[in-house]
N, C-alpha and C positions, 0 to 999 in steps of 0.2 A: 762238814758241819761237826763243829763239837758239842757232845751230850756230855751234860754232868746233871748227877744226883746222885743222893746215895745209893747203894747199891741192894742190899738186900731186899727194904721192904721197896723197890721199883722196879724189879728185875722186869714183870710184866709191862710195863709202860715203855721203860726203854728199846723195849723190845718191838714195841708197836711207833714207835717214834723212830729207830732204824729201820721199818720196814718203811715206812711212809717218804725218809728219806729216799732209801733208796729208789722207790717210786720213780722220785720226782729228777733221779739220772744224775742224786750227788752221791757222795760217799761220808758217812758217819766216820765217826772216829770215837773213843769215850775210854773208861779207865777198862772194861776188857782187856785193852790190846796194850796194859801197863799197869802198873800198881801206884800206887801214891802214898810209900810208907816213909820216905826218906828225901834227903834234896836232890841226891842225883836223878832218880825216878823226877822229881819236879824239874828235872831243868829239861827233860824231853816232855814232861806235860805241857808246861808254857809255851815250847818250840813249837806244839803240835797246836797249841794253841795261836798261837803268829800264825802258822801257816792255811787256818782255817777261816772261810770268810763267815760264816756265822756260829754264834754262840747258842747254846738250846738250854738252857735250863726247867728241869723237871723238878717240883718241889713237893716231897708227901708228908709224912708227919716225924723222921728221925732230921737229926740236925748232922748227924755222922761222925767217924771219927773224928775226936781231936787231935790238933799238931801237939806232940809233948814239950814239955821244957827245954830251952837249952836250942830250941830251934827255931828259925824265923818263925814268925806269925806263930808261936807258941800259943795256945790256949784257943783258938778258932778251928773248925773243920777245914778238910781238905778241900770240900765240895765250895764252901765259903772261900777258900782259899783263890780256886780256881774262877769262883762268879769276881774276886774282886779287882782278880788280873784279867778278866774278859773287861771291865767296866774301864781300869783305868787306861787298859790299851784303847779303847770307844769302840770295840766291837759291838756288830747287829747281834741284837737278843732278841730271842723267842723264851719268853716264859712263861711255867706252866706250872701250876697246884693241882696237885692228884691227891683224892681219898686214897689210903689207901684199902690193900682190897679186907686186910682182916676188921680192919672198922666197919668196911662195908656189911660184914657179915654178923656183924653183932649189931 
């Protein structure tokens, strides 16, 4: 199962959405075990994205980095990136909106 979302403000959520997978006797996968600054980094994100039978997306309040100029999907995030290669391949999604937690505390 591949998790995406941004990373900072979901560190905690992801975290609890790995553990639940694992739970459940599958195995996560997500930008930890990769970075997503560049295209050759994306052409092992997509791969891993093929090779995953469901999509998870966790959604809180940053939109994430954006891709820069000069490179595919320029001006979109990477997380966007990845929800829109999960949609056209017609992978199963699990989606999710999370407060997150410094809102929560104000």
């Amino acid at each position: 199962m591949f998790i995406s979302s941004t990373y900072d403000d979901l560190v905690e959520a992801r975290a609890k959405v790995r553990d639940a997978i694992l739970k459940m006797y599958h195995f996560p996968v997500g930008m930890e075990l990769f970075g997503a600054a560049n295209e050759e980094q994306w052409q092992i994100i997509s791969e891993t994205i093929d090779s995953s039978d469901y999509y998870v997306l966790i959604i809180g309040q940053r939109y994430g980095s954006i891709i820069p100029e000069g490179l595919p999907d320029a001006g979109i995030s990477y997380t966007e990136k990845e929800f829109r290669y999960a949609v056209k391949k017609g992978m199963e999604k699990c989606d999710r909106v999370c407060d997150s937690v410094e809102r929560k505390r104000h």
